[in-house]
C-alpha positions as CSV (number, residue, x, y, z in Angstrom):
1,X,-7.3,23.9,107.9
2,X,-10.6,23.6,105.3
3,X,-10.6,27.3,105.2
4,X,-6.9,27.0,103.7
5,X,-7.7,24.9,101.5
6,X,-11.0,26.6,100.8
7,X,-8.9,30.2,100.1
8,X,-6.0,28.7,98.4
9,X,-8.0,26.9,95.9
10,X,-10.0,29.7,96.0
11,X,-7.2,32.1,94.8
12,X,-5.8,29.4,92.4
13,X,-8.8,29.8,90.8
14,X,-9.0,33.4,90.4
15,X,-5.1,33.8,88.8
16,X,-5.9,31.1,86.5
17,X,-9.1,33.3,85.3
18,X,-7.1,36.1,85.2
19,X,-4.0,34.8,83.5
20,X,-6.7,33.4,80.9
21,X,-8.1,37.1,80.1
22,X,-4.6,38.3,80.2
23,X,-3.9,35.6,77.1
24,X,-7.0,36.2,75.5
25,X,-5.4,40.6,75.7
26,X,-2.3,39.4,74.2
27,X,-2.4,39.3,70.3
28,X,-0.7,36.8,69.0
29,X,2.6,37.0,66.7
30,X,1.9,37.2,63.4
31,X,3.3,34.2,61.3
32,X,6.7,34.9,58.6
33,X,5.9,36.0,55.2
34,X,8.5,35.0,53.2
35,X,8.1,35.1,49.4
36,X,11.5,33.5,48.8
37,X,10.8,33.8,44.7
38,X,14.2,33.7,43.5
39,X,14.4,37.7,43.1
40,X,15.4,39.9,46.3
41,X,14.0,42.8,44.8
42,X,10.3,41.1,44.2
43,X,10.5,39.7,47.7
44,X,10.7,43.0,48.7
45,X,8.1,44.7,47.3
46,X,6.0,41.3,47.8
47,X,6.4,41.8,51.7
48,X,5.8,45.6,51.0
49,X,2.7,45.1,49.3
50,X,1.7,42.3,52.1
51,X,2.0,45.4,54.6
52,X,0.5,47.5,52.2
53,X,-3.0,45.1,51.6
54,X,-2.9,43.7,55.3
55,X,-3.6,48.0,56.4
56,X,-6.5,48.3,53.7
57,X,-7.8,44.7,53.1
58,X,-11.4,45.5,52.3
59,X,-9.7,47.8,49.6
60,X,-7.2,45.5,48.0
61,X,-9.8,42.7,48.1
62,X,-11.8,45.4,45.7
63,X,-9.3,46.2,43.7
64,X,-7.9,42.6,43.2
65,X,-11.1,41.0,42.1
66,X,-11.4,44.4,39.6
67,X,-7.6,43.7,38.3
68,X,-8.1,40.0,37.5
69,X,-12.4,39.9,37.1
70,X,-13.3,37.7,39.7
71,X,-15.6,37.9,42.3
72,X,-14.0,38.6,45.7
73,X,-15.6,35.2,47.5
74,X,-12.7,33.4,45.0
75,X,-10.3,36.3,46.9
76,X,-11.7,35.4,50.1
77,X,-11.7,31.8,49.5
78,X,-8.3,32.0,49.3
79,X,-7.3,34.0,52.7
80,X,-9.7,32.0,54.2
81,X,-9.5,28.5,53.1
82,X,-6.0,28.1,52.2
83,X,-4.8,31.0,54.7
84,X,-2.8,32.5,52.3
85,X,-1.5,36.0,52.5
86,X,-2.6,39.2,50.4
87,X,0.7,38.9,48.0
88,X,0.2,34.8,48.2
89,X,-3.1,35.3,46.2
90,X,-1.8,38.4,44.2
91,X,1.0,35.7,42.9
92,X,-1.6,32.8,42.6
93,X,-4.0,34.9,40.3
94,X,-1.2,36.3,38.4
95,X,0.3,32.9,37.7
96,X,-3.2,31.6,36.3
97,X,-3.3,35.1,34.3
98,X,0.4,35.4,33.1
99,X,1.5,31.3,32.3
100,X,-2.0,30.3,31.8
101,X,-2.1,27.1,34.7
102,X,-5.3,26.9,36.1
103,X,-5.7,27.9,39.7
104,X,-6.7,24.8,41.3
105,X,-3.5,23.2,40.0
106,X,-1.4,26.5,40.7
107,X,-2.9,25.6,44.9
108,X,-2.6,21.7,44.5
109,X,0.9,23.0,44.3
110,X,0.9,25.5,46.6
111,X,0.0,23.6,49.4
112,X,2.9,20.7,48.8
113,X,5.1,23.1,48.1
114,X,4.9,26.2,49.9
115,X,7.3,25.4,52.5
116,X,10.1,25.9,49.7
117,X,8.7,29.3,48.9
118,X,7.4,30.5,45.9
119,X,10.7,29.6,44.3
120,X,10.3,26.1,44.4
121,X,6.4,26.6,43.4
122,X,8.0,28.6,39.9
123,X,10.0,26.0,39.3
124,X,7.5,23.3,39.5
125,X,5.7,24.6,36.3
126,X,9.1,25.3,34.7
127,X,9.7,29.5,35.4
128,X,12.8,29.6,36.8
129,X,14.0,33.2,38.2
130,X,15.2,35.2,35.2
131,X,13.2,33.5,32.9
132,X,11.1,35.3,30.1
133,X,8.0,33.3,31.6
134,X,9.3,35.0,35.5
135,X,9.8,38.5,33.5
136,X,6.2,38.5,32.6
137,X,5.2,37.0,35.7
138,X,6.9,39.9,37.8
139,X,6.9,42.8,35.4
140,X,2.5,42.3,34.1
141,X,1.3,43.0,37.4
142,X,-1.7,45.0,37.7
143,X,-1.5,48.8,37.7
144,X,-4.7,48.6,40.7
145,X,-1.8,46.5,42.6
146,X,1.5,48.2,42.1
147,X,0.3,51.3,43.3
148,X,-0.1,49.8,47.3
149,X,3.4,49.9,47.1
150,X,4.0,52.8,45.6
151,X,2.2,55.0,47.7
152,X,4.0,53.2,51.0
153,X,6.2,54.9,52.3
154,X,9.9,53.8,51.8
155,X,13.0,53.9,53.6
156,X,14.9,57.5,53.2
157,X,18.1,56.8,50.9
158,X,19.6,59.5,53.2
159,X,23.2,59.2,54.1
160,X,24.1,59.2,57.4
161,X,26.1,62.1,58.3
162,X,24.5,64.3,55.8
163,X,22.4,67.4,56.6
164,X,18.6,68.1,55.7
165,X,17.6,71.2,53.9
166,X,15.7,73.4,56.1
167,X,11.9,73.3,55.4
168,X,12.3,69.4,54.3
169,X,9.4,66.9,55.3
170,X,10.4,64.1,57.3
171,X,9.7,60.8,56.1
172,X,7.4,58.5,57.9
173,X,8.5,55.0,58.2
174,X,5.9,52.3,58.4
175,X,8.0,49.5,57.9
176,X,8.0,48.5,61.8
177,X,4.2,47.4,61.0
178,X,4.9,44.0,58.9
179,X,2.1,41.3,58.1
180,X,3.4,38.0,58.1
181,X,1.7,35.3,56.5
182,X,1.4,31.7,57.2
183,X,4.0,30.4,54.4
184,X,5.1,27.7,56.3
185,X,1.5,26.2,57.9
């Protein structure tokens, strides 16, 4: 009878060990990045350029602290710290650029607000979607940014149904690969 108890607490032991490594294998799901700006078209290529940044961070981080002339622990501060996503800080520094609020402000915000989306966060300083203030916001991104999404793949505008030319290059989708940021945290 000790010997059964001996073996079965024995093997308890040895599947929760290995149930523990098995979790520790498992990756965890990435949190929802949702922009929610006011602009469907933005939120896309927000969540684009999330994808985008989250494949080449070390890159973007580069090219983000070049863009706006700051040094990358402010960039890193950010991720880190406030566990914001790559397009989160791309729309905090471009909000401190573009409207002129100061970025500690801009995060005070952020962090009572976020839940809303960036939306409600607009709103809060008075840019409302449409806006001339939202225009500039949106439309004076950096040149060092815009081209992560340009040089992503998008979906083919290919009509079902309809043939491809012989010799044509297939088009790689990488959308299955999304980063999702912790908006809602």
């Amino acid at each position: 009878m000790k010997k059964r108890i001996v073996l079965l607490t024995l093997l308890a032991t040895l599947l929760g060990v290995f149930s523990i490594q098995a979790n520790e294998l498992r990756p965890d799901p990435p949190p929802i990045f949702l922009p929610n700006t006011g602009d469907v078209e933005f939120d896309q290529f927000l969540i684009r350029l999330n994808t985008a940044a989250v494949e080449s961070p070390d890159a973007y981080l580069a090219d983000l602290s070049t863009a706006f002339q700051i040094p990358p622990q402010k960039i890193n501060r950010l991720l880190d710290e406030y566990l914001m996503a790559p397009a989160d800080v791309l729309l905090v520094l471009q909000l401190e650029k573009t409207v002129g609020h100061p970025w500690p402000k801009i995060l005070e915000r952020y962090r009572q607000l976020r839940l809303g989306g960036w939306r409600n966060l607009f709103i809060s300083f008075e840019i409302h979607p449409g806006s001339q203030n939202f225009l500039l916001l949106k439309n004076e991104l950096p040149q060092d940014i815009i081209h992560y999404v340009e040089l992503w793949p998008k979906e083919s505008k290919q009509k079902k149904g309809s043939k491809k030319r012989k010799g044509s290059k297939k088009k790689v989708q990488r959308g299955s690969k999304l980063f999702y940021a912790p908006f809602f945290l």
